[in-house]
N, CA and C atoms as a LAMMPS dump frame, in Angstrom:
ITEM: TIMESTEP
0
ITEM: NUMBER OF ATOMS
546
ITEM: BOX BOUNDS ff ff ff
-5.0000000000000000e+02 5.0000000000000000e+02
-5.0000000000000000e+02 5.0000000000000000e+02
-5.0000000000000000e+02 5.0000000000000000e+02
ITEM: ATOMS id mol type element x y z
1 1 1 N -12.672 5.601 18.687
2 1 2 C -11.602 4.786 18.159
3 1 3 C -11.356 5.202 16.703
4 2 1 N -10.254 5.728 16.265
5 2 2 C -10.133 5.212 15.218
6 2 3 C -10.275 4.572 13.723
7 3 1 N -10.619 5.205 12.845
8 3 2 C -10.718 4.392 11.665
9 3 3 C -9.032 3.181 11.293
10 4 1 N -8.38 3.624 11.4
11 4 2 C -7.119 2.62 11.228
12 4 3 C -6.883 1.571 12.313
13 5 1 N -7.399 2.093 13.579
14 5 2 C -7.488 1.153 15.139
15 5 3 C -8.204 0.236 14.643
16 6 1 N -9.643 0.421 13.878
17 6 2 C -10.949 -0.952 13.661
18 6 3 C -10.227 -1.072 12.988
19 7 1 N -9.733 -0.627 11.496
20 7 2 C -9.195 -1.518 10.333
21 7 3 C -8.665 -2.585 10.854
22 8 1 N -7.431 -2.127 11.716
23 8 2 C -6.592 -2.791 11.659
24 8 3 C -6.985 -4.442 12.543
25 9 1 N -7.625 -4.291 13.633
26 9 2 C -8.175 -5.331 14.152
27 9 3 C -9.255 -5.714 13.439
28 10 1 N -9.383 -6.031 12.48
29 10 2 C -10.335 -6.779 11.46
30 10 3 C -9.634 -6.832 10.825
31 11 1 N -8.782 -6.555 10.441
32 11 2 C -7.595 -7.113 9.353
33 11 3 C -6.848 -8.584 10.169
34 12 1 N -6.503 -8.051 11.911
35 12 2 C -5.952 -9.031 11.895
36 12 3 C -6.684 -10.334 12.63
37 13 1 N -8.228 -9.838 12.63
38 13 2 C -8.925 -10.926 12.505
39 13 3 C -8.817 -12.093 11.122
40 14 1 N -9.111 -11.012 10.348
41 14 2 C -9.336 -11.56 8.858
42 14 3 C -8.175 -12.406 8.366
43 15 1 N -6.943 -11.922 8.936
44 15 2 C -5.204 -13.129 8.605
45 15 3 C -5.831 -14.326 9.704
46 16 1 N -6.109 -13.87 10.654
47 16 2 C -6.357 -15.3 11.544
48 16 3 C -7.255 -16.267 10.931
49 17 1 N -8.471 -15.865 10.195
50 17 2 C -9.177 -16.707 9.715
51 17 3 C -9.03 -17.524 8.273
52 18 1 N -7.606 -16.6 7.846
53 18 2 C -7.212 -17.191 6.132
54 18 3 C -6.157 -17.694 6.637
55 19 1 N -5.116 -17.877 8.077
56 19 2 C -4.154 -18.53 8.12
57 19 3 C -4.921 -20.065 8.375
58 20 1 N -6.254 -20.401 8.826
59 20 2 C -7.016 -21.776 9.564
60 20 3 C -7.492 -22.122 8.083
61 21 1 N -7.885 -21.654 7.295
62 21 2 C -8.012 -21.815 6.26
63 21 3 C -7.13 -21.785 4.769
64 22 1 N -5.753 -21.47 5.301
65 22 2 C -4.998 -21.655 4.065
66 22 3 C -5.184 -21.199 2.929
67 23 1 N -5.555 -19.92 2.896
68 23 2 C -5.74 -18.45 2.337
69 23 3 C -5 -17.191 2.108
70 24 1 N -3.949 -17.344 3.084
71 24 2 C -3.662 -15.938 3.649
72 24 3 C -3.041 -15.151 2.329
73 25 1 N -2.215 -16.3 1.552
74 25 2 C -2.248 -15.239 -0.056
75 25 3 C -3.162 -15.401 -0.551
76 26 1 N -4.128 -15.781 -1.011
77 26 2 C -4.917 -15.891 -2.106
78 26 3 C -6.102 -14.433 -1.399
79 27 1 N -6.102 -14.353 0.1
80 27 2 C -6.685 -13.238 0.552
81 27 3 C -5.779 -12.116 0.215
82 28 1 N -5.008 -12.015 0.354
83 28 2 C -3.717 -11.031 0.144
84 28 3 C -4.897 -10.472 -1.265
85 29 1 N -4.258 -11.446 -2.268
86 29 2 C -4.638 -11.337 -3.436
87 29 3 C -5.888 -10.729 -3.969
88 30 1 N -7.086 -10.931 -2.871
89 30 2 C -8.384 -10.371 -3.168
90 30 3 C -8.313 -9.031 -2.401
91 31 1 N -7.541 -8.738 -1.667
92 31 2 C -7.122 -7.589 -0.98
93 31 3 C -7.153 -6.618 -2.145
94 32 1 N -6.274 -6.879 -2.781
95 32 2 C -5.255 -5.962 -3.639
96 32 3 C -5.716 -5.752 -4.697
97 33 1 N -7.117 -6.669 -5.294
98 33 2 C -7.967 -6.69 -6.69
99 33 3 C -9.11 -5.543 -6.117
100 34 1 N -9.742 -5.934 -4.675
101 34 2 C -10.604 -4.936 -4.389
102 34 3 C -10.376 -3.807 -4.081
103 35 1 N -8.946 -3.047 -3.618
104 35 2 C -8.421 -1.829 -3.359
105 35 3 C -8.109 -1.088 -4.938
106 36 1 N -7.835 -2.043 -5.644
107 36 2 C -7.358 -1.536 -7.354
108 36 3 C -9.137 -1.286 -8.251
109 37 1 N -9.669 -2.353 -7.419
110 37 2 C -11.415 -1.668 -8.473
111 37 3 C -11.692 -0.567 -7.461
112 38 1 N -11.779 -0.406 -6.019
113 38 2 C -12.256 0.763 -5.642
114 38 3 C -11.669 1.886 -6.122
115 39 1 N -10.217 1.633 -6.448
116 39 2 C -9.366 3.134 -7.197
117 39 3 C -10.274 3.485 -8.363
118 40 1 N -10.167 2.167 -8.739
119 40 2 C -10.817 2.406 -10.414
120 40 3 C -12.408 2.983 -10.66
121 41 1 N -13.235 2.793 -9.329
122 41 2 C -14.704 3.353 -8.837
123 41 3 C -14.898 4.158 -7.741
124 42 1 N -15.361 5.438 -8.113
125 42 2 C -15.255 5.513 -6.629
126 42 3 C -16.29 5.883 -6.387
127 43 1 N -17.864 5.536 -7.619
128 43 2 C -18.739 5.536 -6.288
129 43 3 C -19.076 3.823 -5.849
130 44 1 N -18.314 2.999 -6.117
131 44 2 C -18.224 1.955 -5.574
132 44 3 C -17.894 2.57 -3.37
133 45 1 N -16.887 3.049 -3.112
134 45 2 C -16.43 3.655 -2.8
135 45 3 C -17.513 4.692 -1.819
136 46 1 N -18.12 5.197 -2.857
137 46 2 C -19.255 6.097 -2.138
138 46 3 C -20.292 5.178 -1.309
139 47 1 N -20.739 3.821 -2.284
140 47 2 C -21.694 3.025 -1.914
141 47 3 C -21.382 2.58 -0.506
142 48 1 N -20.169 2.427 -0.435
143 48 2 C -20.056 1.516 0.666
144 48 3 C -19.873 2.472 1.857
145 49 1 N -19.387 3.573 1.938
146 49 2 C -19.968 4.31 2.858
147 49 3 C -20.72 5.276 3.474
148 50 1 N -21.778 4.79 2.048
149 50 2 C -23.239 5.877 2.202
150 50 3 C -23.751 4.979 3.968
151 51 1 N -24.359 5.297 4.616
152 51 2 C -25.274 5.051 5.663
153 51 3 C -26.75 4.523 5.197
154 52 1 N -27.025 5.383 3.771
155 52 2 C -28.87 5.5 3.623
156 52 3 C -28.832 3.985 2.962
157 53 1 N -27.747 3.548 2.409
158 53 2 C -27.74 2.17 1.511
159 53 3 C -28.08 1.223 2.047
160 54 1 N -29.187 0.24 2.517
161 54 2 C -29.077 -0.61 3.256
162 54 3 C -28.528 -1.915 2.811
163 55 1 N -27.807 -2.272 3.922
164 55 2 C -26.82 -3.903 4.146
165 55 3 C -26.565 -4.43 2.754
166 56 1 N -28.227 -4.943 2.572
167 56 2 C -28.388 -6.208 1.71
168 56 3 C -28.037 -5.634 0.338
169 57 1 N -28.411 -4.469 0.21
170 57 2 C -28.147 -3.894 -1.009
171 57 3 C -26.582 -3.771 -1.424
172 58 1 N -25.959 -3.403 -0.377
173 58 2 C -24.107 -2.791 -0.475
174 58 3 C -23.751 -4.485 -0.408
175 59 1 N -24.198 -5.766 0.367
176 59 2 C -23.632 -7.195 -0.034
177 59 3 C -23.874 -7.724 -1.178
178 60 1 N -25.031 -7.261 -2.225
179 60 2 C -25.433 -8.035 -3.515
180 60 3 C -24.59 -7.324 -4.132
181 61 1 N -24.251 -6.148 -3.947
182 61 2 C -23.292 -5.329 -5.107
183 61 3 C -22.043 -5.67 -5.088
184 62 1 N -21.202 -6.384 -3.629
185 62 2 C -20.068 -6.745 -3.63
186 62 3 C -20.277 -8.288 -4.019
187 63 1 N -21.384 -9.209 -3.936
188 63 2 C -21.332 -10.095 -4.424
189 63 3 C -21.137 -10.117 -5.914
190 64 1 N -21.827 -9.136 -6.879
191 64 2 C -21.864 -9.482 -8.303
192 64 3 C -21.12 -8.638 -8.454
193 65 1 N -19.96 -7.416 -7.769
194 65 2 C -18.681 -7.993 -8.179
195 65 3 C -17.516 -8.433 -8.597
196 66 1 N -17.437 -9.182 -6.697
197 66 2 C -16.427 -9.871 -6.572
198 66 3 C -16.633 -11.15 -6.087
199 67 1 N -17.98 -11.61 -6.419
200 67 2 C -18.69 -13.107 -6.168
201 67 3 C -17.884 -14.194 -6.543
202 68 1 N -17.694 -13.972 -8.153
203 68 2 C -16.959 -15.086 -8.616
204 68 3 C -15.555 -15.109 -9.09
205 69 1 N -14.513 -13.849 -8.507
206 69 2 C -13.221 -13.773 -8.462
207 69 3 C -12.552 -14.019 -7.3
208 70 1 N -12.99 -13.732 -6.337
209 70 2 C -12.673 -13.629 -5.037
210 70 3 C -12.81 -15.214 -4.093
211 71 1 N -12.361 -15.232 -3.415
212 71 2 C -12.432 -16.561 -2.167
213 71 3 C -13.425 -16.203 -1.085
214 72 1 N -14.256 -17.61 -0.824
215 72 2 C -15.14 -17.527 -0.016
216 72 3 C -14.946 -16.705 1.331
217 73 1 N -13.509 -16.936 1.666
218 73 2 C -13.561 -16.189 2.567
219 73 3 C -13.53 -14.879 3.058
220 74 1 N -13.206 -14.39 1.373
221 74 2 C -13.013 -12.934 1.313
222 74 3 C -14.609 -12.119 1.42
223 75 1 N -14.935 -12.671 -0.065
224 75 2 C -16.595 -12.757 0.25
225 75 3 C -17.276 -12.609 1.441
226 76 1 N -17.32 -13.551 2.484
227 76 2 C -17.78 -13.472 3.86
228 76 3 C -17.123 -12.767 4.938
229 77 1 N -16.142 -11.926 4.196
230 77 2 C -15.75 -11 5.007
231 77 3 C -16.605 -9.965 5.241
232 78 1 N -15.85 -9.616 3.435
233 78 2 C -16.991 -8.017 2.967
234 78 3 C -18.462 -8.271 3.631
235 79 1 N -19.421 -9.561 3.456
236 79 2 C -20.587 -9.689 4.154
237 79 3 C -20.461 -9.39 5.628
238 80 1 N -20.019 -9.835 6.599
239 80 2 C -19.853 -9.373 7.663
240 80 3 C -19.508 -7.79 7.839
241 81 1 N -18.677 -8.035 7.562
242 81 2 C -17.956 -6.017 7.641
243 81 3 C -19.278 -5.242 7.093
244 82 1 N -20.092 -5.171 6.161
245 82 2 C -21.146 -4.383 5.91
246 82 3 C -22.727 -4.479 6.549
247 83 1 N -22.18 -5.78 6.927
248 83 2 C -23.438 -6.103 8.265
249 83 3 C -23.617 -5.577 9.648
250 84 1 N -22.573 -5.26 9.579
251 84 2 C -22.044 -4.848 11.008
252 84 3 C -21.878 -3.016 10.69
253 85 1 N -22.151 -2.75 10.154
254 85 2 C -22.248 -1.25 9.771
255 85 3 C -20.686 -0.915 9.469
256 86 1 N -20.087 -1.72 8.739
257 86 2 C -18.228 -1.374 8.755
258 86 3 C -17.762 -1.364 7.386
259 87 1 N -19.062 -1.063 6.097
260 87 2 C -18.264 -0.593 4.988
261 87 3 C -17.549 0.026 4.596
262 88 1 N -17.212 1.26 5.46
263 88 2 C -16.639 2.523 5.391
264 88 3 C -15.643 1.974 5.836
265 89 1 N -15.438 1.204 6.212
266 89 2 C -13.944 0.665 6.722
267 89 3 C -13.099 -0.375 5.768
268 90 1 N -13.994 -1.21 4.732
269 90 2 C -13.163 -1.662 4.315
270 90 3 C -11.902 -1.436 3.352
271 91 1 N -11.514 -0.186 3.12
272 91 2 C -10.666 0.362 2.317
273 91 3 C -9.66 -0.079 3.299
274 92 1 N -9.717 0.513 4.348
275 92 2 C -8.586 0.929 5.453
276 92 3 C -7.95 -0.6 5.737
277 93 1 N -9.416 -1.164 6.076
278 93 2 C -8.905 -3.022 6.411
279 93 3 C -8.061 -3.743 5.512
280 94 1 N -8.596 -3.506 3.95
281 94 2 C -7.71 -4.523 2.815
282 94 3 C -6.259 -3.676 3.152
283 95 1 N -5.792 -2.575 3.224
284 95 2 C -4.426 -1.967 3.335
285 95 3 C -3.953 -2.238 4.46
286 96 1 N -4.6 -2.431 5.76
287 96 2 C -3.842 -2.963 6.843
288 96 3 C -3.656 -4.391 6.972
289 97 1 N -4.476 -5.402 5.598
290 97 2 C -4.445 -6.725 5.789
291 97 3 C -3.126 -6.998 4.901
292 98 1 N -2.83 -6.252 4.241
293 98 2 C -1.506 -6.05 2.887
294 98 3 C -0.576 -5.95 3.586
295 99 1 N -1.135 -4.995 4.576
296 99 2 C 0.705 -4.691 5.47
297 99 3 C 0.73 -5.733 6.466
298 100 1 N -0.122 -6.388 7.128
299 100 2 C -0.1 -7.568 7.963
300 100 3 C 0.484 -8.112 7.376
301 101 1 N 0.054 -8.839 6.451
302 101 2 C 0.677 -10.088 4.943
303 101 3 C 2.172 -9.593 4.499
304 102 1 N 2.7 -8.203 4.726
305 102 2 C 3.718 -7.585 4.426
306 102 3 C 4.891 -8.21 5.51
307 103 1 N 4.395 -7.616 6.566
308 103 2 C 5.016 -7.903 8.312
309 103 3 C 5.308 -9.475 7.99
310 104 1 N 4.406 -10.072 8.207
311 104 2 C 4.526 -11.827 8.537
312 104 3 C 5.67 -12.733 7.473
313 105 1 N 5.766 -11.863 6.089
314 105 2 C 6.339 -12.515 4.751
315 105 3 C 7.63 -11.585 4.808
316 106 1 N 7.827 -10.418 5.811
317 106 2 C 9.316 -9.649 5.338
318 106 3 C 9.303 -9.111 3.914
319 107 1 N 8.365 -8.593 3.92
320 107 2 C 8.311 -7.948 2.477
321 107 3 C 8.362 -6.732 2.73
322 108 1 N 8.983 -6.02 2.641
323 108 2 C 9.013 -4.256 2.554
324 108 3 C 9.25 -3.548 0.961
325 109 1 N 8.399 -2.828 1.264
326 109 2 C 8.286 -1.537 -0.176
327 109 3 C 9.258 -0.481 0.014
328 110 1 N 9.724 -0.325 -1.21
329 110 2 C 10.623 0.636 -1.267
330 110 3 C 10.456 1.559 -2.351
331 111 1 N 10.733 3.039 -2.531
332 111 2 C 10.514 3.359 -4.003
333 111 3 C 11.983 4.489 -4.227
334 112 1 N 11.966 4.269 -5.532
335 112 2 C 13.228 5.053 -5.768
336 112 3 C 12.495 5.848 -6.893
337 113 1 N 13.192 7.463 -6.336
338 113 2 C 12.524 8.185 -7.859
339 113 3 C 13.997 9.024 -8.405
340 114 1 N 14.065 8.908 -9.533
341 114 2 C 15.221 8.947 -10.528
342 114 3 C 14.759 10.411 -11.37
343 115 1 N 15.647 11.039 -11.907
344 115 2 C 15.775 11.866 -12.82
345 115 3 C 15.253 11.737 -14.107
346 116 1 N 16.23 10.264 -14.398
347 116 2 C 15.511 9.337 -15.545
348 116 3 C 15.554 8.41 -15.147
349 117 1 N 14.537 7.667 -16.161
350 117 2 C 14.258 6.005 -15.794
351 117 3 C 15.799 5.199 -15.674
352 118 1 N 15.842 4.329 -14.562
353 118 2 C 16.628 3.014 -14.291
354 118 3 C 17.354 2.309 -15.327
355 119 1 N 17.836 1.667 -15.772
356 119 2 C 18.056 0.868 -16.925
357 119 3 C 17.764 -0.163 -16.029
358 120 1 N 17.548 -1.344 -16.704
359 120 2 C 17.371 -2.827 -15.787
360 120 3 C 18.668 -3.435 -15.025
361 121 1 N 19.519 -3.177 -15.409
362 121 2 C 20.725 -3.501 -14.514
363 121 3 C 20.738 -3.058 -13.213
364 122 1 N 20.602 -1.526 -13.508
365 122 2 C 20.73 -0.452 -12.143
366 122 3 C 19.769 -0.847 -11.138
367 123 1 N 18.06 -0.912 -11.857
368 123 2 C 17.302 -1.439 -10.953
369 123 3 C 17.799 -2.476 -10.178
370 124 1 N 17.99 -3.387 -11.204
371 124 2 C 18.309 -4.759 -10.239
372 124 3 C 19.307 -4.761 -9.264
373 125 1 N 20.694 -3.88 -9.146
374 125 2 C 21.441 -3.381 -8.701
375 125 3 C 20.961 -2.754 -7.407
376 126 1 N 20.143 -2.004 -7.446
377 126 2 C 19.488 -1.022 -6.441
378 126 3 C 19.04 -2.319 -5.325
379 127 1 N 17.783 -3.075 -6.212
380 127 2 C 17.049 -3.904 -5.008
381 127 3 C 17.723 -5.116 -4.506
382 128 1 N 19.056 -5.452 -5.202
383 128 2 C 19.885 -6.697 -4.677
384 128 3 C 20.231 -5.834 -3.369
385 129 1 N 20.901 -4.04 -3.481
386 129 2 C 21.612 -3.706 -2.249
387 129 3 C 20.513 -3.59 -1.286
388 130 1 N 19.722 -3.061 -1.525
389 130 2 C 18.459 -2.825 -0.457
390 130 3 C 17.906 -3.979 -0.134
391 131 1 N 17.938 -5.28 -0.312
392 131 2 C 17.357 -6.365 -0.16
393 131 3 C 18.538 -7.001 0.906
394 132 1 N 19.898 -7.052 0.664
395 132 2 C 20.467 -7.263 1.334
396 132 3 C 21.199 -6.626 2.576
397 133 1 N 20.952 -5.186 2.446
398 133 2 C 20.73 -4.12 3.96
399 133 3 C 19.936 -4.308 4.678
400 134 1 N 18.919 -4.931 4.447
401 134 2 C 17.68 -4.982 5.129
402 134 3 C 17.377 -6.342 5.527
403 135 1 N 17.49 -7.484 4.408
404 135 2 C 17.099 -8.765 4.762
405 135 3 C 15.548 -8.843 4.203
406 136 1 N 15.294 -9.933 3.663
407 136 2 C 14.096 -10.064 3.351
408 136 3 C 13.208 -9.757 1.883
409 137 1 N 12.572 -9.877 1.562
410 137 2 C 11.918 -9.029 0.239
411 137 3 C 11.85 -8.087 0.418
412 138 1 N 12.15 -7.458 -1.001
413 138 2 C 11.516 -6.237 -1.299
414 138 3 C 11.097 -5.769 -2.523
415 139 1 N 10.271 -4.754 -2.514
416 139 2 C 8.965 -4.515 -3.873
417 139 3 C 9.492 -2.833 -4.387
418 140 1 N 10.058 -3.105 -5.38
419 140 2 C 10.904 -1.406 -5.404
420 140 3 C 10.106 -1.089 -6.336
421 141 1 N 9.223 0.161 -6.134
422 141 2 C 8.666 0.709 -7.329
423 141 3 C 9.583 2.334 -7.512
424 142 1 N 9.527 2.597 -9.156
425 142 2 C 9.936 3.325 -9.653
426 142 3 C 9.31 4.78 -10.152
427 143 1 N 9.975 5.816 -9.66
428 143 2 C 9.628 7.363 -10.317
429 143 3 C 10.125 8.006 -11.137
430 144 1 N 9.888 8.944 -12.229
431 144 2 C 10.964 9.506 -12.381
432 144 3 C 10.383 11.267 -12.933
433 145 1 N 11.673 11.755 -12.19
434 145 2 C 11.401 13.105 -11.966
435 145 3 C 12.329 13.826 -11.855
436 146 1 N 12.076 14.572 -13.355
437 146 2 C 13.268 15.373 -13.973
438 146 3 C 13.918 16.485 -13.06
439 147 1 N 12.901 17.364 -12.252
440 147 2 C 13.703 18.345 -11.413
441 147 3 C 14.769 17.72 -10.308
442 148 1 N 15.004 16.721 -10.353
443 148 2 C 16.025 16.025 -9.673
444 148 3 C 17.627 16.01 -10.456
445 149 1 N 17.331 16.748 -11.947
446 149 2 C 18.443 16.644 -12.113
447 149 3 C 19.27 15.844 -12.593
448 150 1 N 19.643 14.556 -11.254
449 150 2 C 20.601 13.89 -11.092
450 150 3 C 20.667 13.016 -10.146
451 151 1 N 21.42 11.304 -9.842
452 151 2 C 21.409 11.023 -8.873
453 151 3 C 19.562 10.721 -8.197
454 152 1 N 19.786 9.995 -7.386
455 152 2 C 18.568 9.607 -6.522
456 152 3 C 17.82 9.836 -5.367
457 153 1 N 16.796 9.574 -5.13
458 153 2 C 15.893 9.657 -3.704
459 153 3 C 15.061 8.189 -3.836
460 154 1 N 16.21 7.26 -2.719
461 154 2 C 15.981 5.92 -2.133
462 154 3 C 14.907 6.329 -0.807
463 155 1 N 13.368 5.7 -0.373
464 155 2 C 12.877 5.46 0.497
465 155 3 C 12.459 4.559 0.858
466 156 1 N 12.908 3.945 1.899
467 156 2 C 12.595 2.382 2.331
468 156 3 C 11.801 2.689 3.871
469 157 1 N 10.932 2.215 3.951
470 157 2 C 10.31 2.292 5.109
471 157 3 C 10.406 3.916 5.719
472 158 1 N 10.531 4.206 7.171
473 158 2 C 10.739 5.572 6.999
474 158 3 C 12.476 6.195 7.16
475 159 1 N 12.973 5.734 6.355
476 159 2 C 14.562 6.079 5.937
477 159 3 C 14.383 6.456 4.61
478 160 1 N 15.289 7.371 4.453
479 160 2 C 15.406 8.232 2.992
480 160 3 C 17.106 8.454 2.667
481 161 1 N 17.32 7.907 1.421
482 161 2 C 19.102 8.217 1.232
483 161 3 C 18.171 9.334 0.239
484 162 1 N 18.917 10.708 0.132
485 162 2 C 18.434 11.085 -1.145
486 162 3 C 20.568 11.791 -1.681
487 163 1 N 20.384 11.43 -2.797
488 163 2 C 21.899 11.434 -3.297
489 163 3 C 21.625 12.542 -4.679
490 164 1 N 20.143 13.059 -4.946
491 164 2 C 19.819 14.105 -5.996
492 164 3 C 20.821 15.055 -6.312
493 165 1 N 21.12 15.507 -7.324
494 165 2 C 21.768 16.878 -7.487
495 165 3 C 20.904 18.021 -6.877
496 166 1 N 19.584 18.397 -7.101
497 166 2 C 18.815 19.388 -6.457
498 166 3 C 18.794 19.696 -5.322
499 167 1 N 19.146 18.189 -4.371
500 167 2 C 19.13 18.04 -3.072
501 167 3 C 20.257 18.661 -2.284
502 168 1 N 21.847 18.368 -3.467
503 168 2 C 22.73 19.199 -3.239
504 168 3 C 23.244 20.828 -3.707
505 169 1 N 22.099 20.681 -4.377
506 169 2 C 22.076 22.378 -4.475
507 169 3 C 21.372 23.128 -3.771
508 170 1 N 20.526 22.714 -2.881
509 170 2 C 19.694 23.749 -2.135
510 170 3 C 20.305 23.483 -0.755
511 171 1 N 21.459 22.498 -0.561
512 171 2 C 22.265 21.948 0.84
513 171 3 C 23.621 23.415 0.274
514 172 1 N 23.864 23.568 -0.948
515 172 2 C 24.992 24.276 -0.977
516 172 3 C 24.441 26.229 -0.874
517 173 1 N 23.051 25.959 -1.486
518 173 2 C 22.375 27.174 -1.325
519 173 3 C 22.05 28.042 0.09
520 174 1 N 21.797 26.798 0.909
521 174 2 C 21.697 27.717 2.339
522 174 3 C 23.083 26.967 3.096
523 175 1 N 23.993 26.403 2.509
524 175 2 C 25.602 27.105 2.995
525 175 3 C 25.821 28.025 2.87
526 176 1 N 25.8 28.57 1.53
527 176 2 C 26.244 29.914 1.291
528 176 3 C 25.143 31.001 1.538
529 177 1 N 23.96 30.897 2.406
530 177 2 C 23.244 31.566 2.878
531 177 3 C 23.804 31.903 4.802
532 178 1 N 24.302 31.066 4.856
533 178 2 C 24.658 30.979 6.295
534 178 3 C 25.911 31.44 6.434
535 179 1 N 26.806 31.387 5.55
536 179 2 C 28.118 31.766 5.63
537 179 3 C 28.057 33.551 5.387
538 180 1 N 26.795 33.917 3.962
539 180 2 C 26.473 35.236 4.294
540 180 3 C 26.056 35.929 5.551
541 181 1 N 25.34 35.439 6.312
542 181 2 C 24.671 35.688 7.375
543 181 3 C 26.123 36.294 8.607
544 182 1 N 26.686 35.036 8.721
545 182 2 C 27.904 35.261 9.84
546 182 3 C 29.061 36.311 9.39
């Protein structure tokens, strides 16, 4: 099976047990603190899916921590999941519990990468239209990347507008590669 197959069914164990408990953001939330310290560690990271580490050792380390930031139930997650020999999994689980929490709330990510930065109008401009093509929230994060030239590359889920100047120069480059050809 799978590393994203287990994630994901322990993720959507883990919404079932913060929806009975009236959690499911505040888990969200410990989701997204423990995926941002594992970025920030990574032999946090290593620890948890060394094998030679035993249990108790990889649960006191996630207890002290995310003992006293985190919700009990998050806590007794990570304890379970590393009891069960499934540390190595919890990276995969907090990102499939984000996109669960994503699915259920209509929240979709989008990112736009620009030539130059947005001004705040434009942004806001951008995610009013994409918010209302789509329906629902959305979380637009921003790039910016000069060989573009010009113009944009919108990706929302797996749809891509890209409206770049570069994009239309290498569309006009093998026109006039093809028109040589014939």
């Amino acid at each position: 099976m799978s590393e994203v197959t287990v994630a994901l069914r322990y993720a959507k164990a883990l919404i079932d047990l913060a929806a009975e408990q009236n959690t499911v953001s505040e888990v969200k939330d410990d989701m997204e603190l423990f995926l941002k310290t594992i970025k920030g560690s990574s032999e946090l990271g290593a620890v948890l899916a060394n094998p030679i580490i035993s249990h108790s050792k990889k649960t006191s380390i996630l207890a002290e921590i995310f003992g006293k930031s985190v919700n009990k139930v998050t806590i007794g997650f990570f304890n379970i999941m590393v009891n069960k020999g499934r540390g190595e999994v919890l990276v995969t689980t907090a990102n499939e519990y984000i996109n669960l929490y994503n699915q259920k709330n209509r929240i979709t990510s989008a990112r736009v990468v620009t030539a130059t930065p947005l001004s705040v109008a434009n942004k806001q401009k951008m995610l009013d239209d994409v918010q209302k093509a789509i329906g629902g929230t959305v979380k637009l994060s921003e790039k910016v990347d000069p060989s573009l030239i010009g113009g944009f590359v919108l990706t929302v889920g797996d749809r891509q507008i890209d409206t770049s100047i570069a994009a239309s120069l290498k569309k006009v480059k093998k026109d006039f590669a093809q028109a040589a050809i014939k």
